[in-house]
C-alpha positions as CSV (number, residue, x, y, z in Angstrom):
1,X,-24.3,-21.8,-19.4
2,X,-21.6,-22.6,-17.7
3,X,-18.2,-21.5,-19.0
4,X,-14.3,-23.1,-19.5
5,X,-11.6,-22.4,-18.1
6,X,-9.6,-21.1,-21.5
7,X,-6.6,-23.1,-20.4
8,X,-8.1,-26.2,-19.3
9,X,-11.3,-27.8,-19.6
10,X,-12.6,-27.1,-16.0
11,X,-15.2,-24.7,-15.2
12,X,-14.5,-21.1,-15.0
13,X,-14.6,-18.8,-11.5
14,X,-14.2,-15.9,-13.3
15,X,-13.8,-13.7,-16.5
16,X,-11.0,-11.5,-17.0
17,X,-12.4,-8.5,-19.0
18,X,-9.1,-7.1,-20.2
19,X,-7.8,-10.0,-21.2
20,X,-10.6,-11.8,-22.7
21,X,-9.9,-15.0,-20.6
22,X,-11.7,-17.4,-18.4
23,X,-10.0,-19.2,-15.5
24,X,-10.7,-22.0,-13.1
25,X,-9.4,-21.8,-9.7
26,X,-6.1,-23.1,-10.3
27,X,-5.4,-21.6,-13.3
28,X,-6.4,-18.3,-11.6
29,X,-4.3,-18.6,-8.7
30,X,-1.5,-19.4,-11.1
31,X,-1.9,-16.1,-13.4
32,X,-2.0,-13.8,-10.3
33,X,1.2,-15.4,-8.5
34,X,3.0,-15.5,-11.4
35,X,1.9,-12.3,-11.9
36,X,3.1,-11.0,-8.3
37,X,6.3,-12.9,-8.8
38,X,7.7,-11.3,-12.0
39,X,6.6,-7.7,-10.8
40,X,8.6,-8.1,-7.2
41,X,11.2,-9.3,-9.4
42,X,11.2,-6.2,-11.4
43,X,10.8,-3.4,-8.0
44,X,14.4,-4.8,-7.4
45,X,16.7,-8.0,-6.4
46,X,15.9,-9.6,-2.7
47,X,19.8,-10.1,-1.6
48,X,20.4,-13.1,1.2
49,X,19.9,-12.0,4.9
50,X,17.1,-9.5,3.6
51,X,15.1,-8.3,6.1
52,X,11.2,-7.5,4.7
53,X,8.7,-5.5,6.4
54,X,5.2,-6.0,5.5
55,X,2.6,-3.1,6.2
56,X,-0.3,-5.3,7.7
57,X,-3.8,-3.3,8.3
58,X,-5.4,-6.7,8.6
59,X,-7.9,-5.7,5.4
60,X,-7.8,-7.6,2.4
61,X,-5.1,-5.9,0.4
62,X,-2.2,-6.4,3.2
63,X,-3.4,-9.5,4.2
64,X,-3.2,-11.1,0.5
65,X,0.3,-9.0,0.4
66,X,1.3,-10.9,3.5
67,X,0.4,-14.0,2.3
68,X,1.9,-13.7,-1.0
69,X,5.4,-12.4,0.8
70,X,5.2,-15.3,3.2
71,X,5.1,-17.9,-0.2
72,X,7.6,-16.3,-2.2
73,X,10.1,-15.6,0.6
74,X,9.9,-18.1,3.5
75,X,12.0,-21.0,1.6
76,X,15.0,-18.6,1.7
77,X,16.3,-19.2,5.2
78,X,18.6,-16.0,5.0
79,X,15.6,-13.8,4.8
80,X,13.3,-12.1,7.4
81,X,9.4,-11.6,7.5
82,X,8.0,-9.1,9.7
83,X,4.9,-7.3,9.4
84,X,4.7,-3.9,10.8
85,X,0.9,-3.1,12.3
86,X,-0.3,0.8,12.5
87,X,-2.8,1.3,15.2
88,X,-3.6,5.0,14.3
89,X,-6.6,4.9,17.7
90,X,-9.8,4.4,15.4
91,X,-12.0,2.9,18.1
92,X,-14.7,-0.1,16.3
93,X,-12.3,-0.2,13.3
94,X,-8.2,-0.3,13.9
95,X,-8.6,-2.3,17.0
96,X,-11.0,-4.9,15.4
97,X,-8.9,-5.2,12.1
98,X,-5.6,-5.5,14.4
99,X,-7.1,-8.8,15.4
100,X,-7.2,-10.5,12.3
101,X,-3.5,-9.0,10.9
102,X,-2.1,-11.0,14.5
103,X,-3.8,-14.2,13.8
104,X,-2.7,-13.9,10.0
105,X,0.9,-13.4,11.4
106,X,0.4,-16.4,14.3
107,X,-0.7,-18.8,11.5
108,X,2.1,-18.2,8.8
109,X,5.0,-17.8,11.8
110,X,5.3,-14.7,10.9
111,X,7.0,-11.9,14.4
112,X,4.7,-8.6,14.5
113,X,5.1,-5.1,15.4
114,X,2.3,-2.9,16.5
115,X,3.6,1.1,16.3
116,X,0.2,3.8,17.3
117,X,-0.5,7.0,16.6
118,X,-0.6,7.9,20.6
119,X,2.8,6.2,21.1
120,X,4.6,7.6,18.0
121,X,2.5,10.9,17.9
122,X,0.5,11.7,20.9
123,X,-2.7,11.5,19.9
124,X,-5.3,9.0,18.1
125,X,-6.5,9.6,15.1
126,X,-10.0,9.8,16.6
127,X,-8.8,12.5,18.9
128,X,-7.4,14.8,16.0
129,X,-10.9,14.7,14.4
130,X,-12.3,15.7,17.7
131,X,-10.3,19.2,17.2
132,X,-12.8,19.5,13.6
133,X,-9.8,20.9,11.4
134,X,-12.1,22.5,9.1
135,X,-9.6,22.8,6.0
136,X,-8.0,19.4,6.6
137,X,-9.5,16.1,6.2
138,X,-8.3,13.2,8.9
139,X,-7.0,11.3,5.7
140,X,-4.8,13.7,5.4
141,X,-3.4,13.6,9.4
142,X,-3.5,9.9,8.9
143,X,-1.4,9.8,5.7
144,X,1.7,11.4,7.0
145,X,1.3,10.2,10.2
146,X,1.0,6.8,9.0
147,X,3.8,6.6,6.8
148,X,6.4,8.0,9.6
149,X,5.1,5.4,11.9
150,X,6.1,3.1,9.1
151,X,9.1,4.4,8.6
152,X,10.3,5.0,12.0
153,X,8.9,1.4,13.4
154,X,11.3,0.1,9.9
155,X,14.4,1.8,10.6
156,X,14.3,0.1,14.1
157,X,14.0,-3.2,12.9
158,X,16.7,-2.9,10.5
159,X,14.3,-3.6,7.5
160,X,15.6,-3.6,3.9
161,X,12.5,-2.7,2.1
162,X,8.9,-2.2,3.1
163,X,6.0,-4.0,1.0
164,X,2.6,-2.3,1.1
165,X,-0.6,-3.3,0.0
166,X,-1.6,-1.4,-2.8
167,X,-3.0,-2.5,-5.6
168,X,-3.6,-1.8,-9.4
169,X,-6.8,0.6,-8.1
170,X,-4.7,2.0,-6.2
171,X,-1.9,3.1,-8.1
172,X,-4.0,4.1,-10.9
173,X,-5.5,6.6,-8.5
174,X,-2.9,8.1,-7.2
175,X,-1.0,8.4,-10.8
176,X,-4.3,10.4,-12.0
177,X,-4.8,12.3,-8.7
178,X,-1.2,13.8,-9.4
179,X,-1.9,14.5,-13.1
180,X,-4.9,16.3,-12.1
181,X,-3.0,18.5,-9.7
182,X,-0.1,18.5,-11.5
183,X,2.1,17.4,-8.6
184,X,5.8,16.0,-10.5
185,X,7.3,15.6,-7.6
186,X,5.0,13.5,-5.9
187,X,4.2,11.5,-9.0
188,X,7.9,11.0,-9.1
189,X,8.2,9.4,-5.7
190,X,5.7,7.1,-6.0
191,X,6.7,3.7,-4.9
192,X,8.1,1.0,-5.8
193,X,11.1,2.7,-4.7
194,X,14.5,1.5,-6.3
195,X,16.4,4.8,-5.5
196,X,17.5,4.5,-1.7
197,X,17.4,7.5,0.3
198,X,19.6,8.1,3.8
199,X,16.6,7.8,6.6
200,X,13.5,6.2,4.3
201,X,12.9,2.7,4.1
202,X,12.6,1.9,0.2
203,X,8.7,0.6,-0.7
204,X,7.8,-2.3,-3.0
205,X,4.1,-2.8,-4.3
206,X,3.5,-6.8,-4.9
207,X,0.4,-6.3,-6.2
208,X,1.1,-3.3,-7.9
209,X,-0.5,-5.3,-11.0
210,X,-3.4,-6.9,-9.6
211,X,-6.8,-5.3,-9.7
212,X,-8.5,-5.0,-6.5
213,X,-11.6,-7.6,-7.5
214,X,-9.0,-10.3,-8.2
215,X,-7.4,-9.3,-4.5
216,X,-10.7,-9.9,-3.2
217,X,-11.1,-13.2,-5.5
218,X,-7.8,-14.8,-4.3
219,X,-8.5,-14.1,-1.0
220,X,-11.9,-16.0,-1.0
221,X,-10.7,-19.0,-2.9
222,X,-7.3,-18.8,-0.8
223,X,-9.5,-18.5,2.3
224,X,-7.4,-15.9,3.8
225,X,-9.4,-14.0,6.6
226,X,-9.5,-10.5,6.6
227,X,-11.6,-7.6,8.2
228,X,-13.6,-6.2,5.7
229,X,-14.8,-3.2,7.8
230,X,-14.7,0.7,6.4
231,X,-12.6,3.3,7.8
232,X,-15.4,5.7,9.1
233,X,-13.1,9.0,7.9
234,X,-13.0,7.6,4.1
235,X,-16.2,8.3,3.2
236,X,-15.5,12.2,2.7
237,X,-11.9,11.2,0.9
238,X,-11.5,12.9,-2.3
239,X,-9.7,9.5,-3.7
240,X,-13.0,8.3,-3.7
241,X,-13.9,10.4,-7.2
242,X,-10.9,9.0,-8.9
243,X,-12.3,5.4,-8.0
244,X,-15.1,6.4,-9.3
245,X,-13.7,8.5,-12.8
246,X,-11.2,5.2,-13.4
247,X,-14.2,2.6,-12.6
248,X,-15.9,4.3,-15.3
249,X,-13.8,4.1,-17.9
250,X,-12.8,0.6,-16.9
251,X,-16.1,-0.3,-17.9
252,X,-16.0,1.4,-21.0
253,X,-12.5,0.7,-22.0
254,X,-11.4,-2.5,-19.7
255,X,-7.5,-2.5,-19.4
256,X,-7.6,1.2,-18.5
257,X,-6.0,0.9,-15.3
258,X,-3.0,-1.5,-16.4
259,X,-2.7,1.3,-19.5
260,X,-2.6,4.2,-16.4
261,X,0.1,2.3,-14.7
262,X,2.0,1.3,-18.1
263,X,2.0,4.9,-19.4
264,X,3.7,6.1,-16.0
265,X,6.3,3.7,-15.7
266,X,6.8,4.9,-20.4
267,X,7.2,8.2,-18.4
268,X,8.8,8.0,-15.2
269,X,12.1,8.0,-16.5
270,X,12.4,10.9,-18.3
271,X,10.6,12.8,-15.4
272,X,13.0,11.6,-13.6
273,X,15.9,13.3,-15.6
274,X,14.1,16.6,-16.1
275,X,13.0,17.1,-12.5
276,X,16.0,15.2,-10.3
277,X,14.6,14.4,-7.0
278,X,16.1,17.0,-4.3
279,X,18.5,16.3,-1.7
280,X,16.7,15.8,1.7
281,X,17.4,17.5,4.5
282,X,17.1,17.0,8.4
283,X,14.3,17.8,10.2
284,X,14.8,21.0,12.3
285,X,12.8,19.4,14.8
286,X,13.1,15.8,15.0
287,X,15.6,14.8,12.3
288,X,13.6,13.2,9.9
289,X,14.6,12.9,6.4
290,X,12.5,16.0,4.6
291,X,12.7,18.4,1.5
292,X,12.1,21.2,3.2
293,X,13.1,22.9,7.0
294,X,10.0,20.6,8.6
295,X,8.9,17.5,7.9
296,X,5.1,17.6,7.2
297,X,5.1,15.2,10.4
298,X,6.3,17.9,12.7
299,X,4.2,20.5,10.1
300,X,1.0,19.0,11.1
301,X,1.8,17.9,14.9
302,X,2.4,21.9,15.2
303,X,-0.7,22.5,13.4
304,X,-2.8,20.3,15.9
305,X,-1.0,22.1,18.9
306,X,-2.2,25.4,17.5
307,X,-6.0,24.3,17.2
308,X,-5.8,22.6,20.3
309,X,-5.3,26.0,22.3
């Protein structure tokens, strides 16, 4: 039996467990925009003559991000779009998804910026898992590495803030992966960011709210192409058993990611007060914002060198 739309009389496209709701198309794109909208809203005001970066992979989840940037910002003629492509060298899988993020960019007008691994760091990311780092995973390399490439490529384009394309999964994840190893600090920095630090490009998270099946969803019905390819080197990732842990008790319990994400930001505050994020220091090495004498950038680089000889 078909279903109705609880808002209109229309068919429904899909059921929203948490919620208890069915929605037709329209009335689905309109819960998860508005959804988008008031959360942005919330990371922190967009002043006139913003400039926004937006971390493109070409996947689904930076594409929809991309899309939904483009939408809520382009009418402002004293803001700036540009999307900011990582091309960490994954041969069959970066350069394939780099593709679709340019023609994404092409059809919304939108200038790109491609920053790689061998420019930025000197090697690809298929290179360092050549060397076999037996007690670090490439997800680990590609992390840091990543996120200075981000950074650095943001800081020369003057951007304001930096969207990524995380979603509610996401988050969830990474709030329960830092309970579990009882990491404050790095629970503490998670994005969105709305303390600005000298040399880091504050992040916001449009779809910080949005679970990843309605990302998926939108992006059908919105028919936004993406690459839907795997990374090869996430199959070993240990974020993987989170997803898995916080799928589970989804099922069981559906709303348990938004109550993840709405317990942290009950919390954040008051960690916050008791653990005061520490004043960053230059880099030693290449003047980089960092906590400690070395960035984990230069850290790891050094590391590479010393398996390398």
């Amino acid at each position: 039996m078909t279903k109705i739309c609880s808002k209109c009389k229309k068919p429904a496209i899909t059921f929203i467990r948490y919620n208890g709701t069915h929605l037709c198309k329209n009335h689905f794109i309109q819960y998860l925009e508005r959804r988008v909208k008031r959360d942005i809203k919330k990371q922190g005001k967009t002043p006139d003559k913003s400039r926004i970066g937006i971390a493109l992979s070409g996947g689904k989840d930076s594409t929809v991000t991309l899309h939904l940037i483009n939408n809520i910002f382009s009418k402002r003629p004293n803001i700036e779009l540009h999307a900011i492509i990582v091309d960490e060298g994954i041969k069959n899988y970066r350069d394939k998804s780099i593709q679709f993020a340019v023609k994404n960019c092409k059809k919304l007008g939108i200038e790109h910026h491609i920053i790689s691994f061998k420019q930025s760091i000197g090697k690809t990311l298929d290179e360092i898992a050549a060397l076999r780092d037996r007690d670090l995973h490439e997800c680990s390399y590609c992390g840091v590495f990543r996120r200075a490439c981000l950074n650095k490529k943001a800081k020369e384009l003057h951007i304001d803030k930096l969207a990524t394309g995380h979603n509610l999964d996401d988050v969830a994840q990474s709030i329960l992966m830092n309970f579990v190893n009882g990491d404050i600090q790095k629970l503490i920095r998670l994005g969105p960011h709305k303390k600005i630090h000298p040399g880091l490009i504050p992040r916001i998270l449009p779809l910080r709210t949005i679970p990843e099946k309605e990302v998926m969803l939108y992006a059908f019905i919105q028919e936004i192409d993406f690459y839907n390819g795997e990374c090869p080197y996430a199959v070993d990732a240990s974020r993987g058993i989170y997803r898995e842990i916080i799928d589970k008790l989804e099922y069981i319990n559906p709303g348990t990611r938004h109550s993840i994400l709405s317990t942290y930001e009950n919390i954040k505050d008051v960690l916050t007060q008791k653990y005061p994020s520490v004043e960053l220091n230059q880099c030693k090495k290449c003047g980089e914002p960092t906590s400690q004498e070395t960035c984990k950038t230069c850290f790891l680089l050094e590391r590479i060198r010393r398996i390398n000889r």
